[in-house]
C-alpha positions in Angstrom: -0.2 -4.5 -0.8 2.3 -6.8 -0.1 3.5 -8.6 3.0 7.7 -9.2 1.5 10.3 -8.6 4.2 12.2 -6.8 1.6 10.3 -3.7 1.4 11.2 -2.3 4.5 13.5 -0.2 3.5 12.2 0.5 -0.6 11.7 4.3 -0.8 8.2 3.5 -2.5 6.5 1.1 0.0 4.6 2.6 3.2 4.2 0.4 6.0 0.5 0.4 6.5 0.2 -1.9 9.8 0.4 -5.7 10.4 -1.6 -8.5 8.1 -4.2 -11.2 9.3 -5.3 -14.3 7.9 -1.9 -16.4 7.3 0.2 -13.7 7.3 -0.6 -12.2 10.5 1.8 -10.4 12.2 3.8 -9.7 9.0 4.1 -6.2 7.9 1.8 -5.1 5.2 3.1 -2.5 2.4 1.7 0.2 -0.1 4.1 0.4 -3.1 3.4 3.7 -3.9 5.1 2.8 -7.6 2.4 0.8 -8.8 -0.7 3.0 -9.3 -2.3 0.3 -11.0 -2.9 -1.3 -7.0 -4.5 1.8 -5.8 -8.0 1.0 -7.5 -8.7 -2.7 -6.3 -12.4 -2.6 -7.7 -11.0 -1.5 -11.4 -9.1 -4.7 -11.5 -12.4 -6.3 -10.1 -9.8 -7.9 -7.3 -10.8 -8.6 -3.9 -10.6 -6.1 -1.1 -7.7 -6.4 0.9 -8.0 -7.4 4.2 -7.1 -4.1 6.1 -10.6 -2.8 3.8 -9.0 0.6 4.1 -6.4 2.8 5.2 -6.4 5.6 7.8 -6.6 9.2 6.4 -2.8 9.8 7.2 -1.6 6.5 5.3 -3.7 7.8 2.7 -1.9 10.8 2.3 1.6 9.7 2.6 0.8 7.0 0.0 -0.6 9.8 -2.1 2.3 12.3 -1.5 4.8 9.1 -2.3 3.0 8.9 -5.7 3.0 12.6 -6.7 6.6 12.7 -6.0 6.9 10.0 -9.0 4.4 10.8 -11.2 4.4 14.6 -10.0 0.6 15.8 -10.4 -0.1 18.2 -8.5 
């Protein structure tokens, strides 16, 4: 996730809800266009602070995938 001002308006970020910690109040960001971020405990990196996302962020951050990498 990142918290970059820019990404409002990339086609491959989803706006997931606002950060904590020293960024709070900033905007926090899927980029759907870097699988590699989807499986924090593979990269044996820390949690993010937002732990999890809601089933429906989810699933648009899924559906924003599968239109790039087109699986199913």
């Amino acid at each position: 996730m990142t918290t970059a001002e820019y990404n409002a308006d990339n086609p491959f970020a989803v706006s997931v809800g606002k950060a904590s910690g020293q960024k709070a109040e900033q905007i926090s960001y899927v980029l759907c266009h870097q699988p590699k971020s989807f499986d924090w405990r593979l990269r044996k990196a820390n949690s993010h602070p937002l732990k999890s996302l809601s089933n429906s962020l989810f699933i648009q951050v899924c559906e924003r995938l599968n239109q790039i990498i087109q699986i199913g």
